[in-house]
C-alpha positions in Angstrom: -11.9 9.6 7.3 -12.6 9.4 3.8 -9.6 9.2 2.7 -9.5 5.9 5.2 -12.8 4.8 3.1 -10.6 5.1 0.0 -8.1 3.6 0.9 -9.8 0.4 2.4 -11.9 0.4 -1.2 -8.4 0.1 -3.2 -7.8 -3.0 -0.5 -10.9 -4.6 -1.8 -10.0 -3.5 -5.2 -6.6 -5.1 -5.1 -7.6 -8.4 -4.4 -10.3 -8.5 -7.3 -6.7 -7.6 -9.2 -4.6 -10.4 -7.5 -7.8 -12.7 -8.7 -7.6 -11.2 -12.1 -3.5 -11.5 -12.4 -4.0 -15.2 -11.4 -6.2 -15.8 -14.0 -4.3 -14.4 -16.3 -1.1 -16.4 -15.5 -2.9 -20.1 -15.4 -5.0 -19.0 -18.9 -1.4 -17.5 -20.1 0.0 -21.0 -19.3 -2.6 -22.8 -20.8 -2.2 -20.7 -23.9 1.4 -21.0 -24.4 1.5 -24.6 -24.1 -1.5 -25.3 -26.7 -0.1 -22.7 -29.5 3.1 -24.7 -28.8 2.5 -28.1 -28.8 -1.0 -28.1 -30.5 -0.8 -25.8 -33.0 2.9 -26.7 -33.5 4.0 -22.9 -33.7 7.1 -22.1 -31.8 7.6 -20.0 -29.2 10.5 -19.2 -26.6 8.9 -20.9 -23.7 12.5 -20.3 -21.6 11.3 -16.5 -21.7 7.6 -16.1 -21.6 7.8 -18.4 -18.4 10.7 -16.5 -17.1 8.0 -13.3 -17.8 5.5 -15.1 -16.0 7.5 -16.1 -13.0 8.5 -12.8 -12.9 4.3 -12.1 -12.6 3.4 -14.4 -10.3 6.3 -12.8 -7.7 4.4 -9.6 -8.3 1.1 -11.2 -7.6 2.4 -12.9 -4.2 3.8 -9.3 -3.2 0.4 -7.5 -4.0 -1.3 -10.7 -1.9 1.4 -10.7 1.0 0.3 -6.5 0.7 -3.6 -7.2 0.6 -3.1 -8.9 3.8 -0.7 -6.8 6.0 -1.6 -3.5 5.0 -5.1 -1.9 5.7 -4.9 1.5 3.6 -3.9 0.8 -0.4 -3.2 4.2 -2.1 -4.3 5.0 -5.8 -0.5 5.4 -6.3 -0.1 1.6 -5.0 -3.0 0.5 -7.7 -1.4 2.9 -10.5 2.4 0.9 -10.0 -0.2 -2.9 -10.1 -1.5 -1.9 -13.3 1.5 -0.8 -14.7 3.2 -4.1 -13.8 0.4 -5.9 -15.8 1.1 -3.8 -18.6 4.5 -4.2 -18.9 4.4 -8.3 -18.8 1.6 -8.0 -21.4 3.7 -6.2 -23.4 6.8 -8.3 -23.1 4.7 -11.7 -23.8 3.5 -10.2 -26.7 6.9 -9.1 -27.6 7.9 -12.4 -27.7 5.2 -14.1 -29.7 4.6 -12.1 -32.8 4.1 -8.2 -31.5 0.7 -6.5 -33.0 0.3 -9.5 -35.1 -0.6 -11.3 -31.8 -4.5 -11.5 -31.5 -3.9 -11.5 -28.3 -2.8 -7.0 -28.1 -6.2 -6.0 -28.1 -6.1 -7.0 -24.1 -4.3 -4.0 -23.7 -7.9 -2.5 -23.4 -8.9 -4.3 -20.8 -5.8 -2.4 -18.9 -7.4 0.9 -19.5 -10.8 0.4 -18.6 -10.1 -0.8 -15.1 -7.6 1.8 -15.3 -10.6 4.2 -16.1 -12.6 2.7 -13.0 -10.2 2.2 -10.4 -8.0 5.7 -11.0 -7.9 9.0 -10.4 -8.5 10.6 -13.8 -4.8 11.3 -14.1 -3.5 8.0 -13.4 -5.5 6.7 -16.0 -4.2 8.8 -18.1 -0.7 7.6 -18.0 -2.1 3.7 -17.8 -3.7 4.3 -21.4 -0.3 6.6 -22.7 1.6 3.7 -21.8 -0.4 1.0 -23.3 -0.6 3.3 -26.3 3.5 3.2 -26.6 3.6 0.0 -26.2 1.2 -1.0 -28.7 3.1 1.6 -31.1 6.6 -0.5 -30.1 5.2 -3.6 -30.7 5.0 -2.4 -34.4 8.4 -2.0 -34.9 10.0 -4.2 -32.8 8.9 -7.9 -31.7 10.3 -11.5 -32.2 9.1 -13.4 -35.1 7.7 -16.5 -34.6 7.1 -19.7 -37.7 4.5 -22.0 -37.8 5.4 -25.4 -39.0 5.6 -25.2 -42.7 2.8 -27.7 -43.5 0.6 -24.9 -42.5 -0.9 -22.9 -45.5 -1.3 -18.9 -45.1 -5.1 -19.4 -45.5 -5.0 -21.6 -41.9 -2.2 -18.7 -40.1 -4.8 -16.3 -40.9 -8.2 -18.4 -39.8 -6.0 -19.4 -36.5 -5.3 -15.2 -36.3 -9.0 -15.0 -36.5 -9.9 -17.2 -34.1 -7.5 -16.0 -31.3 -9.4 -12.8 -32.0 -12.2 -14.2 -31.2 -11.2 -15.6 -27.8 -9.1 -12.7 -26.8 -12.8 -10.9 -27.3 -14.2 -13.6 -25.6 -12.0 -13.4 -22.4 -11.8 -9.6 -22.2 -16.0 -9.9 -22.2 -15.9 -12.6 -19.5 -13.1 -11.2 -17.1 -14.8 -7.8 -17.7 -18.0 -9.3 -17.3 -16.8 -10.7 -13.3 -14.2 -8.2 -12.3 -15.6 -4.9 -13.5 -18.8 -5.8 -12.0 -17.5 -6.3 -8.3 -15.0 -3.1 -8.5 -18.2 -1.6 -9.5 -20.0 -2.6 -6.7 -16.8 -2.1 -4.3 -16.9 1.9 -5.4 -20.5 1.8 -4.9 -19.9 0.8 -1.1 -17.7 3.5 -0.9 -19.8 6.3 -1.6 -22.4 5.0 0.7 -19.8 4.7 3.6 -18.7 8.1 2.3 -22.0 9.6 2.1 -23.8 8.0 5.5 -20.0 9.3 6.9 -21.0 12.8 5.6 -24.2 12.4 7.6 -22.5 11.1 10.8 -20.5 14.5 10.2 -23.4 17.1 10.1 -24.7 15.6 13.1 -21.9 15.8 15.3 -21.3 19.0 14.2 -24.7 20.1 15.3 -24.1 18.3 18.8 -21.2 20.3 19.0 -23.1 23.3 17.9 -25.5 22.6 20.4 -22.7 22.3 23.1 -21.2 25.1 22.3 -24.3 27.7 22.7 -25.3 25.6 25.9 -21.8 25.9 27.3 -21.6 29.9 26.4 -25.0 30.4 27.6 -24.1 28.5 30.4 -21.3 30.9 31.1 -23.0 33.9 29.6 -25.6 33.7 32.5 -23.0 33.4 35.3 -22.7 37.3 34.8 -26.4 38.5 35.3 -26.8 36.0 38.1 -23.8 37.3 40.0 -25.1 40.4 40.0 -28.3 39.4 41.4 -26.9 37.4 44.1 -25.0 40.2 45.1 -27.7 42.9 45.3 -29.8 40.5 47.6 -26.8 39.7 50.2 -26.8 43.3 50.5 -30.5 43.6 51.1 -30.0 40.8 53.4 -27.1 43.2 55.3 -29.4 46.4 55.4 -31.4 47.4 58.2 -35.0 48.2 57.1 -35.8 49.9 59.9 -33.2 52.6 60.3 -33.0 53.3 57.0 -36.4 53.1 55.9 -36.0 56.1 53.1 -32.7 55.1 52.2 -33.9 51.6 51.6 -37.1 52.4 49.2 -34.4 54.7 47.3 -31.8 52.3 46.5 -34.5 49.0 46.3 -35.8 51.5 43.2 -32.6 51.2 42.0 -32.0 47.4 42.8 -35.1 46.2 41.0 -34.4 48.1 37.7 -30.9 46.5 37.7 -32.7 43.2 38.8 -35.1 43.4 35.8 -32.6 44.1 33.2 -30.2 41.0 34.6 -33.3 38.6 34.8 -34.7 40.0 30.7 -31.2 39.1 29.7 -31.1 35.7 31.7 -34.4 34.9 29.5 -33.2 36.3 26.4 -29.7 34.0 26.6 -32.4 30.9 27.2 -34.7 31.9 24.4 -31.6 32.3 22.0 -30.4 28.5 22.4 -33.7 27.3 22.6 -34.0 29.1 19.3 -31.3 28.0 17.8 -31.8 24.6 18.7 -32.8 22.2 15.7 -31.8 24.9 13.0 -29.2 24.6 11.0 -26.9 27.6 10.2 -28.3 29.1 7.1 -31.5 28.4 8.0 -31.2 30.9 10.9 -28.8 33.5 9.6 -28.8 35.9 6.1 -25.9 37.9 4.2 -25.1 40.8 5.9 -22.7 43.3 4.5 -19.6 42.7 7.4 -20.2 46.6 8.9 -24.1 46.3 9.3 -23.2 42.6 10.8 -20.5 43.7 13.4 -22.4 47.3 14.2 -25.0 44.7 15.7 -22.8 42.2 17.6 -21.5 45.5 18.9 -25.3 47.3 19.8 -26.5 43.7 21.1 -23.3 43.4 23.8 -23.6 47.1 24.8 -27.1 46.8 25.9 -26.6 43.8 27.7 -23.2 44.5 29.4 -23.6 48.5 29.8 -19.6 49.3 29.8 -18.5 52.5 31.2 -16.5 53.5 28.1 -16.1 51.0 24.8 -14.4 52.3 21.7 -15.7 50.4 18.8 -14.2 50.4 15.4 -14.6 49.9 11.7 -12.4 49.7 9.0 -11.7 48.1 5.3 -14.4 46.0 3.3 -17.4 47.6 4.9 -19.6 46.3 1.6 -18.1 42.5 2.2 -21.3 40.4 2.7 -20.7 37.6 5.6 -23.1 35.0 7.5 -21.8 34.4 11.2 -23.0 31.8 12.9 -24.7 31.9 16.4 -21.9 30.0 18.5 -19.4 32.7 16.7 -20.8 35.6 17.7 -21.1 34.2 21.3 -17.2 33.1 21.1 -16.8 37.2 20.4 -19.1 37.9 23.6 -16.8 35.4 25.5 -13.9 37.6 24.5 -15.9 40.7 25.5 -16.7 40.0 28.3 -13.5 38.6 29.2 -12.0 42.4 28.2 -15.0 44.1 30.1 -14.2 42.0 33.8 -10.7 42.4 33.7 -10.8 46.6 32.6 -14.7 48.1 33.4 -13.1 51.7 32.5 -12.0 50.5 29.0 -12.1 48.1 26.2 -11.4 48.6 22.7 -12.4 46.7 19.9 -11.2 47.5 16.5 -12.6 45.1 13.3 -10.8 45.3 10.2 -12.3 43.6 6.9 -9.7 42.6 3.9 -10.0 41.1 0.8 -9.5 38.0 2.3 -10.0 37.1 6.0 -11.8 39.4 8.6 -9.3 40.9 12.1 -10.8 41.1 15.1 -8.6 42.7 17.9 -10.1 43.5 21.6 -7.8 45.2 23.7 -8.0 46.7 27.8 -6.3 47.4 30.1 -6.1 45.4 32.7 -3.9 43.7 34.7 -2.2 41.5 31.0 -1.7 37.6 31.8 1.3 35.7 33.7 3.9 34.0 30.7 2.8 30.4 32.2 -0.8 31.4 31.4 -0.1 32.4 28.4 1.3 29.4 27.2 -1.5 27.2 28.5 -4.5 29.4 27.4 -7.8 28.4 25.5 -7.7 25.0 27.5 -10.8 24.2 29.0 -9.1 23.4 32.5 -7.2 26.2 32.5 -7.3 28.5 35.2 -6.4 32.2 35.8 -6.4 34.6 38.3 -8.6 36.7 36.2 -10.6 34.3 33.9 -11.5 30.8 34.7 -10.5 30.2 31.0 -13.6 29.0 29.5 -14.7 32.0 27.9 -11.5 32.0 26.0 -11.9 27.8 25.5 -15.2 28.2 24.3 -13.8 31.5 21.9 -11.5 29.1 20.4 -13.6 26.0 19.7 -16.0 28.1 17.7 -13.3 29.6 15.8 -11.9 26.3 14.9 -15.1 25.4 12.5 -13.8 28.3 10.3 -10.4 27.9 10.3 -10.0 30.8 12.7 -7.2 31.5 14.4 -6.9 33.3 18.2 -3.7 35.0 19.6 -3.1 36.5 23.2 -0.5 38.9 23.9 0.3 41.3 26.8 0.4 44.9 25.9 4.0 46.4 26.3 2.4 49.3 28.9 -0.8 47.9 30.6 -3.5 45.4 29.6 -3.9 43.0 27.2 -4.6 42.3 23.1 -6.7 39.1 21.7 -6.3 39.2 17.9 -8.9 37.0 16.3 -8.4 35.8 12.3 -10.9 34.3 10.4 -11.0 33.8 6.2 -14.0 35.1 4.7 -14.5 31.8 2.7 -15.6 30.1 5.7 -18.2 32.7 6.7 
């Protein structure tokens, strides 16, 4: 999107150039005719009007281009400048070379150059220009003033094109320079009040993402409770009157814990709403950081057997955000309905990007599924799919990556990649 902002910026930049180049062309007609006729000093009109034919072409191209195309790359403004340049250069080839008073508009090239550029396309604007003005030394045509006119008068005429080549430089600097000014001006506003736009879609995302997990983090406990009170429901209080008080016991522990960790999944997105991610998280080094994610799932989930482990850049210092750390719950859980016996995660830290692989051993997932998973309509006859969906869409704010793969016995692999940069 910025890049768009640029790009419509050099649009309104090329027509303050098309306004400039016409300019140029009715002042360099009005000059050549005057120094010809006037000032009797003769100059080979056949060629600097062929040169300036040849520069209004140019300027009806850049027009036809200002109107049919939206996006003008800095490339597109480099080549306009260069063409302005080079007919500078050849019209003051052709009347007198650096003896011209006229050479010193080569300046004028460079600063808009220096405005309208990237830094190295300037560069090569004011190289050229420098060439030129270094050619123009050595070779140029001579022109002759009428020999009634005293060297005295050739250099006050000298001086005073000096004077209005300052004069126009001033002026068309003056206009032009003020309004590419203001057209960059707009474009770090649109850029910066983009920029805002940006950080606060991200944060509705943000937001969308914790309600959505939590949404599907809380179908767990609930299921649980719904199916300890359909088999109250199916008991017979009477009969089993010992039996009952025994296993209610039971029932209501397991109740309690479901219901704490219902409240706990609110509290944590109600938390987390309205912060921003460094505001709510610290450096931790990554083995501290993941022993916790680890601790924090086991107490809530309570799997039969789960073999956790650590290896590589244990004193690697990472932040991870909320709606990551519920995208590795999501594949936890995932791993945990599909094998209760057994889930292994294994988290190794390089120099570079952090691997996160959770395997079990379930049932593994059909080819077709395969192809088609981390879409949010996708469903499985183990997993509706969203855990995975939502996985993804976190991972995707940090340039992870997620891979799926059926182990070659029994179960499957997820194999999570993320670049410590981004964390």
């Amino acid at each position: 999107m910025e890049s768009t902002i640029s790009q419509n910026t050099n649009r309104q930049n090329l027509l303050q150039l098309i306004w400039l180049r016409l300019i140029a062309i009715i002042g360099q007609v009005v000059t050549i005719l005057i120094v010809h006729y006037f000032l009797k000093i003769s100059l080979p009109l056949t060629e600097m009007f062929l040169v300036l034919m040849f520069l209004g072409i140019v300027n009806f191209i850049s027009f036809y281009r200002h109107k049919s195309e939206k996006n003008i790359s800095d490339k597109s403004l480099f080549i306009e400048l260069i063409c302005d340049v080079l007919v500078l250069t050849a019209q003051l080839y052709l009347s007198g070379g650096i003896s011209n008073p006229f050479i010193s508009l080569f300046l004028l090239q460079v600063i808009i150059a220096a405005i309208l550029l990237k830094r190295i396309y300037a560069w090569l604007i004011a190289v050229i220009t420098i060439f030129s003005y270094i050619s123009l030394n050595f070779t140029y045509r001579h022109i002759h003033a009428l020999h009634n006119h005293e060297a005295g008068d050739l250099f006050n005429m000298h001086l005073h094109g000096m004077l209005i080549s300052y004069i126009i430089a001033a002026v068309l600097l003056l206009i032009f320079v003020t309004k590419i000014i203001k057209n960059l001006k707009d474009r770090d506003k649109n850029i910066y009040l983009l920029k805002q736009k940006s950080l606060e879609e991200e944060k509705v995302v943000r937001m969308g993402l914790l309600a959505t997990g939590a949404a599907h983090e809380l179908s767990t406990p609930l299921s649980t409770i719904s199916v300890i009170l359909n088999d109250w429901k199916e008991m017979d209080f009477v009969n089993s009157q010992k039996e009952f008080q025994k296993e209610l016991m039971q029932d209501i522990v397991t109740m309690e814990s479901q219901l704490n960790r219902c409240k706990k999944i609110l509290s944590d997105i109600l938390l987390s709403s309205g912060k921003a991610r460094l505001e709510q998280a610290e450096m931790k080094l990554a083995k501290e950081a993941f022993d916790l994610i680890i601790e924090e799932w086991k107490s809530t989930r309570n799997p039969q057997n789960l073999l956790y482990n650590f290896r590589g850049e244990d004193a690697k210092k990472i932040i991870l955000d909320d709606t990551l750390i519920q995208g590795f719950y999501n594949i936890f859980d995932n791993a945990l309905e599909e094998s209760p016996n057994l889930v292994l995660i294994d988290v190794v830290v390089t120099k570079n990007e952090i691997n996160l692989n959770v395997e079990d051993c379930g049932k593994g997932f059909d080819k077709k599924i395969l192809q088609e998973i981390g879409k949010a309509n996708i469903t499985t006859k183990n997993s509706n799919g969203l855990g995975l969906f939502l996985a993804i869409s976190s991972l995707r704010r940090f340039d992870g990556t997620l891979q799926i793969k059926n182990l070659a016995e029994k179960g499957a692999k997820v194999e999570i990649k993320i670049p410590l940069k981004n964390l």
